[in-house]
C-alpha positions as semicolon CSV with decimal commas, in nm:
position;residue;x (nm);y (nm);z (nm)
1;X;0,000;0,000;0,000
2;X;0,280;0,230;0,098
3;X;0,429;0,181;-0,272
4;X;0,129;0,274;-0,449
5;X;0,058;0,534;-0,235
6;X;0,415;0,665;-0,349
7;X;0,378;0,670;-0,699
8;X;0,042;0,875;-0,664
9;X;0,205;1,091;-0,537
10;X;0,507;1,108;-0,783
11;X;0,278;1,137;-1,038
12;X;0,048;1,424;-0,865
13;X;0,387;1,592;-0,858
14;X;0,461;1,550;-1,214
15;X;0,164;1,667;-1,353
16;X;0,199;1,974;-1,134
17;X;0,582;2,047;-1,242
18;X;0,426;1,984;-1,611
19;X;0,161;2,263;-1,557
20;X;0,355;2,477;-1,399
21;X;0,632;2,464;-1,708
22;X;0,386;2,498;-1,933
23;X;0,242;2,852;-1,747
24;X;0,658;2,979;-1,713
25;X;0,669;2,896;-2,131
26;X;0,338;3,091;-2,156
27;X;0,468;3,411;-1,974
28;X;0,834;3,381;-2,124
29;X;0,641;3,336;-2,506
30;X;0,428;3,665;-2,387
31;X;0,733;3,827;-2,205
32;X;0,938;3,763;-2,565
33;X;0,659;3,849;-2,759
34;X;0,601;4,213;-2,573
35;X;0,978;4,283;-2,602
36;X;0,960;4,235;-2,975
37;X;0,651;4,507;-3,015
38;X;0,827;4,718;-2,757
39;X;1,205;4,689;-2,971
40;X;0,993;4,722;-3,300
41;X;0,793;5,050;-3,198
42;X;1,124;5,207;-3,080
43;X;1,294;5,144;-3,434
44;X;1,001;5,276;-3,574
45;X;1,031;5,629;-3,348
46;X;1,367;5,663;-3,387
47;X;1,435;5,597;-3,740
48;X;1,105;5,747;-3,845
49;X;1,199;6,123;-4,025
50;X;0,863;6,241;-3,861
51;X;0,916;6,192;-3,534
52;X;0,860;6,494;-3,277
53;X;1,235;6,410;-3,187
54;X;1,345;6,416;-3,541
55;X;1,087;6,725;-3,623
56;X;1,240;6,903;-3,302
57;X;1,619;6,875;-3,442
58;X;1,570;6,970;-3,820
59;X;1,371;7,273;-3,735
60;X;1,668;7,355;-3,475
61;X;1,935;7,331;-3,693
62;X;1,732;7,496;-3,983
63;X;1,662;7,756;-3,765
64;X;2,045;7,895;-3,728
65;X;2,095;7,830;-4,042
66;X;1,796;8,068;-4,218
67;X;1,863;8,315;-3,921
68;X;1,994;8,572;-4,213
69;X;1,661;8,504;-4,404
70;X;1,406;8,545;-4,080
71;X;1,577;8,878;-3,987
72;X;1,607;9,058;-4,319
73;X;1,280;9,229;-4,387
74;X;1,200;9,302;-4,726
75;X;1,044;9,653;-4,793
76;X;1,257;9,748;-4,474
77;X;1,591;9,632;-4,409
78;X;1,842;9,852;-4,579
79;X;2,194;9,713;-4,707
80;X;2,378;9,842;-4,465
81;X;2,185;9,657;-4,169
82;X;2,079;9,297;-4,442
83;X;2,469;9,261;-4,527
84;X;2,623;9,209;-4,156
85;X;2,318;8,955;-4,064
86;X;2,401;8,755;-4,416
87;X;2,781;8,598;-4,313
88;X;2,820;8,356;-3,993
89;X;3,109;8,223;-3,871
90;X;3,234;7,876;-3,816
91;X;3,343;8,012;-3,439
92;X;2,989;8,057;-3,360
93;X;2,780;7,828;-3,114
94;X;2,642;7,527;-3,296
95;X;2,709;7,657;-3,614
96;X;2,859;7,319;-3,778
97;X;3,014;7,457;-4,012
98;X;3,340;7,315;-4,205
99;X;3,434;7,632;-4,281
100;X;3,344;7,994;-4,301
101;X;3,073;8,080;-4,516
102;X;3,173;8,235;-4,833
103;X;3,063;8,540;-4,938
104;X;2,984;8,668;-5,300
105;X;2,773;8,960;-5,451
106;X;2,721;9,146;-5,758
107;X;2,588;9,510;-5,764
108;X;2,281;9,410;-5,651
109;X;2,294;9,083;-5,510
110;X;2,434;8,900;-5,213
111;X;2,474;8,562;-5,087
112;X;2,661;8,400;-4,838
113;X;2,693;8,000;-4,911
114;X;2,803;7,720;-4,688
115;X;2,841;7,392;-4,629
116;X;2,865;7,070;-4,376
117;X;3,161;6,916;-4,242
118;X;3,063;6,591;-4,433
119;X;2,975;6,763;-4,750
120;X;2,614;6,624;-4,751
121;X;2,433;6,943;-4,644
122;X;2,465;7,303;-4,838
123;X;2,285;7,644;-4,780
124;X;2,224;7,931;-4,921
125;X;2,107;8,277;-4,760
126;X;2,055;8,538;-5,038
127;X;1,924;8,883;-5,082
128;X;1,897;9,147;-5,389
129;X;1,828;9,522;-5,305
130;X;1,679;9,807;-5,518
131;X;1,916;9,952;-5,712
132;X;1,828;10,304;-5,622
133;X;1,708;10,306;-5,266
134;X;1,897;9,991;-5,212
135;X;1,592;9,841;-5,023
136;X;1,585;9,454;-4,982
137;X;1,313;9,385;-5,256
138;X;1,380;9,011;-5,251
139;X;1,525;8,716;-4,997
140;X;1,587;8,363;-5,068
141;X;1,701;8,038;-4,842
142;X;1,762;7,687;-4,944
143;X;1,895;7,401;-4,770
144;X;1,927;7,051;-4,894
145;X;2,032;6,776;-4,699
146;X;2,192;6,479;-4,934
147;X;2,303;6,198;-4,727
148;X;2,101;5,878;-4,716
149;X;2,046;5,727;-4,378
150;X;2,009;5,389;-4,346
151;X;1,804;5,175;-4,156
152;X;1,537;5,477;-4,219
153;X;1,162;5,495;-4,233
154;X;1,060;5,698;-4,517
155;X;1,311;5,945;-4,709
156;X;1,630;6,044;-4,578
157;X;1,708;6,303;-4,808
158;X;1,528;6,620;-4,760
159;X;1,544;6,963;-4,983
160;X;1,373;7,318;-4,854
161;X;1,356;7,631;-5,032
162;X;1,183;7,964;-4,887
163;X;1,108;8,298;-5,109
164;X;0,957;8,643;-5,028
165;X;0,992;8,921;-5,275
166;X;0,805;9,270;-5,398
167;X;0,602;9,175;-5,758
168;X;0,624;9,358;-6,030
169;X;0,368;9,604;-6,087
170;X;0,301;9,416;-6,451
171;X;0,186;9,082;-6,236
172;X;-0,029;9,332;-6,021
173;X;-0,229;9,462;-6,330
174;X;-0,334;9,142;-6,508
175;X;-0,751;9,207;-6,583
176;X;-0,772;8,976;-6,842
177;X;-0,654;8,662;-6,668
178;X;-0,844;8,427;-6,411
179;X;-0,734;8,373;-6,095
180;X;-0,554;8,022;-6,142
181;X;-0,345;8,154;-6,477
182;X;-0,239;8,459;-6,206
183;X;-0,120;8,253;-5,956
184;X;0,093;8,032;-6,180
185;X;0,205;8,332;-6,385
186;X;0,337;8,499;-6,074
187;X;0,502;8,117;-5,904
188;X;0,688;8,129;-6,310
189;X;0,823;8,502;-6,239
190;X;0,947;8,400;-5,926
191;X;1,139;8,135;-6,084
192;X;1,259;8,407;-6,314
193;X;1,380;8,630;-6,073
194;X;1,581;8,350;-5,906
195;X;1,754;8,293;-6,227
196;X;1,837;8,630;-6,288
197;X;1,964;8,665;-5,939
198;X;2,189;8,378;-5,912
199;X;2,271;8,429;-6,308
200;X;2,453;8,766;-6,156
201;X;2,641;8,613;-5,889
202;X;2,722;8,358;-6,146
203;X;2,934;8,583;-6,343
204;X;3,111;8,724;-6,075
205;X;3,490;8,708;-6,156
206;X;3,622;8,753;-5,736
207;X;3,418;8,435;-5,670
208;X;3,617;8,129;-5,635
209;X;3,554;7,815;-5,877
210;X;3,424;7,585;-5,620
211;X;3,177;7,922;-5,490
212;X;3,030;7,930;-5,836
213;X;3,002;7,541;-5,899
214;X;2,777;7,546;-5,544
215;X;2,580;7,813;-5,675
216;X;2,510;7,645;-5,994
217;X;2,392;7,314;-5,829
218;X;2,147;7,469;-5,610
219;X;2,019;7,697;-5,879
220;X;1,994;7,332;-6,125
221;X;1,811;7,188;-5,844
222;X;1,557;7,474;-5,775
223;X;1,478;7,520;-6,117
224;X;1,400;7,147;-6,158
225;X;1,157;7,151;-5,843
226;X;1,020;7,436;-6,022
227;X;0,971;7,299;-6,380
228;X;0,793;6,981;-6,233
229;X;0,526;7,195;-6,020
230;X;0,498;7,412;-6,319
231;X;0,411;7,112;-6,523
232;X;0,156;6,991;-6,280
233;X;0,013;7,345;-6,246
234;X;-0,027;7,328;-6,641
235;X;-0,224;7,030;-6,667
236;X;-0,473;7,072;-6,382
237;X;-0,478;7,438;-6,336
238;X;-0,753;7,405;-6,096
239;X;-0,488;7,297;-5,836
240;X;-0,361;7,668;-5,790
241;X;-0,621;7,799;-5,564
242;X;-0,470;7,549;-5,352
243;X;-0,112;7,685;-5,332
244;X;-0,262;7,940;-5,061
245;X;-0,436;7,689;-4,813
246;X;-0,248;7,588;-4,533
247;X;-0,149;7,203;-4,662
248;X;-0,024;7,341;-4,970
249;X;0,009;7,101;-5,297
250;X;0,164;6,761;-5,279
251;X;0,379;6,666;-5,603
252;X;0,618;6,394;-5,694
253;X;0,981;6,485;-5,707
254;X;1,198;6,263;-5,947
255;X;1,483;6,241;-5,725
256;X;1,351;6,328;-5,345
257;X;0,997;6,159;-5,364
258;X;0,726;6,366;-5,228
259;X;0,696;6,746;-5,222
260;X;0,489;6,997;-5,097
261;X;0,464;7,393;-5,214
262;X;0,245;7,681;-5,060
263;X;0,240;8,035;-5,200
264;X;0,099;8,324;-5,008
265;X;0,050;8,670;-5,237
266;X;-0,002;8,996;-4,990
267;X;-0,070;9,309;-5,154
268;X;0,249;9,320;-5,315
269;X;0,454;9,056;-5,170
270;X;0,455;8,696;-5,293
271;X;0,573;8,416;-5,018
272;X;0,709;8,077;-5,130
273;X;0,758;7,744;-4,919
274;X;0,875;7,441;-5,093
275;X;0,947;7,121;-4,886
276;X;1,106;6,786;-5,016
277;X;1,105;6,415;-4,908
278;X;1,247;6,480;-4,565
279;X;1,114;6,829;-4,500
280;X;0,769;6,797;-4,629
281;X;0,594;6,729;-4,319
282;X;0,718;7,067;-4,237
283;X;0,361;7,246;-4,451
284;X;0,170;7,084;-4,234
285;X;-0,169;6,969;-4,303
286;X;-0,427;7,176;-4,094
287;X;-0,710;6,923;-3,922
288;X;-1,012;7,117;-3,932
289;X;-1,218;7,039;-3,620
290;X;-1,613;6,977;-3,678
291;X;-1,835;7,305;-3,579
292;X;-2,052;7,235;-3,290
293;X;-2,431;7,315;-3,365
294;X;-2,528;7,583;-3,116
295;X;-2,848;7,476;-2,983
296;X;-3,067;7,806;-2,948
297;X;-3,272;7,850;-2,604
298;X;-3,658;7,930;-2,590
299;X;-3,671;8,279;-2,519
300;X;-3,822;8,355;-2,159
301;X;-4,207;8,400;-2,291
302;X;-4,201;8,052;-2,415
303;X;-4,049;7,966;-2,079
304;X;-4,341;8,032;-1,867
């Protein structure tokens, strides 16, 4: 009896070691499981371009870098006050710079260029004045950041260019035309004015080769952004009245996938935001919130 009573037990005790093994693989196969999501969702936050973290550090290094372009007012700042704000040294706090910016103008024109340590990332701040009242009448800033990341959610690459500058008073006065043909006519002498502005600086004999070849690829690039919104503009010219809203319009970029463009025209003043792969989160989409239905009370005679 005292045998059989033994292996009872024995086996009672198996049975329980076997259950309980099978509720430690249960938790471990949860425990593992939980560890993956939690590892998989940090990847995805750091690597992800459109993180707040990621958001918060291009917009602070962007930020020193168009301080020139921020500060200069145009219709206000003078040359004497634009010129000093243009240059920035390599000495300065959290500048990153490889070396001092470099410095070129024409009569008219001025624009100090520079560059990352690594090569990958180039700028621009630039400014033309009035010939006579030498006025700022237009400002430009581009940035382009070239190096792909990898291990990286969604482009790497990012491109920004920024515009504000006095029209002409022949865009002003266009009766004839509708709305849409206006706004695209004006985005196409924008483009123009670029050309002509960097075309000066271009030619400028002080400026060293490497100077000019910069100048040239950022002017190649901005005029290719241009031509392929200019396109789209062309075929559905109904997508113009959008350029003002606060999203902007999305296009596909050959080289820096998605894009996004918004153009703001004042009385005389025409504002231009383009954003590429990296940096076109930065037009952000405004989420219109539904209207709550105010619910009118019975006035106090129907009351009683």
């Amino acid at each position: 009896m005292r045998r059989i009573k033994q292996k009872q037990i024995t086996i009672v005790d198996c049975r329980f070691a076997a259950k309980k093994m099978e509720i430690l693989s249960r938790k471990s196969t949860v425990a593992m499981r939980l560890f993956a999501v939690l590892l998989l969702g940090t990847l995805l936050g750091g690597c992800s371009t459109v993180s707040p973290w990621a958001k918060a550090r291009q917009l602070s290094h962007q930020a020193k870098l168009s301080a020139p372009y921020d500060q200069i007012r145009v219709k206000q700042s003078v040359i004497h006050d634009a010129v000093p704000k243009i240059q920035r040294l390599k000495g300065e706090p959290g500048a990153g710079f490889a070396e001092d910016e470099l410095i070129s103008h024409s009569e008219n024109v001025v624009v100090s260029l520079g560059q990352s340590k690594d090569g990958f990332k180039t700028w621009f701040n630039m400014v033309t004045f009035q010939e006579n009242e030498l006025t700022a009448i237009r400002k430009y800033f581009f940035f382009i950041d070239d190096k792909a990341r990898s291990f990286q959610i969604g482009p790497s690459r990012g491109l920004r260019f920024d515009c504000e500058m006095v029209l002409e008073k022949e865009m002003l006065a266009e009766p004839d035309t509708t709305e849409n043909a206006r706004r695209i006519a004006i985005l196409r002498n924008v483009l123009d004015n670029l050309r002509k502005d960097i075309g000066e600086l271009s030619d400028d004999t002080n400026a060293t080769g490497q100077e000019n070849k910069m100048l040239d690829i950022c002017r190649m690039l901005i005029k290719q952004t241009f031509e392929v919104i200019l396109r789209k503009l062309d075929s559905s010219p109904v997508l113009a009245t959008r350029l003002s809203q606060v999203g902007g319009v999305e296009f596909d970029h050959i080289n820096l996938d998605k894009g996004k463009i918004q153009m703001v025209i004042g009385a005389d003043i025409v504002r231009v935001k383009i954003r590429l792969g990296a940096f076109a989160h930065m037009i952000e989409v405004k989420k219109s919130k539904p209207k709550k239905e105010r619910v009118r009370k019975p006035s106090s005679v129907f009351r009683r």
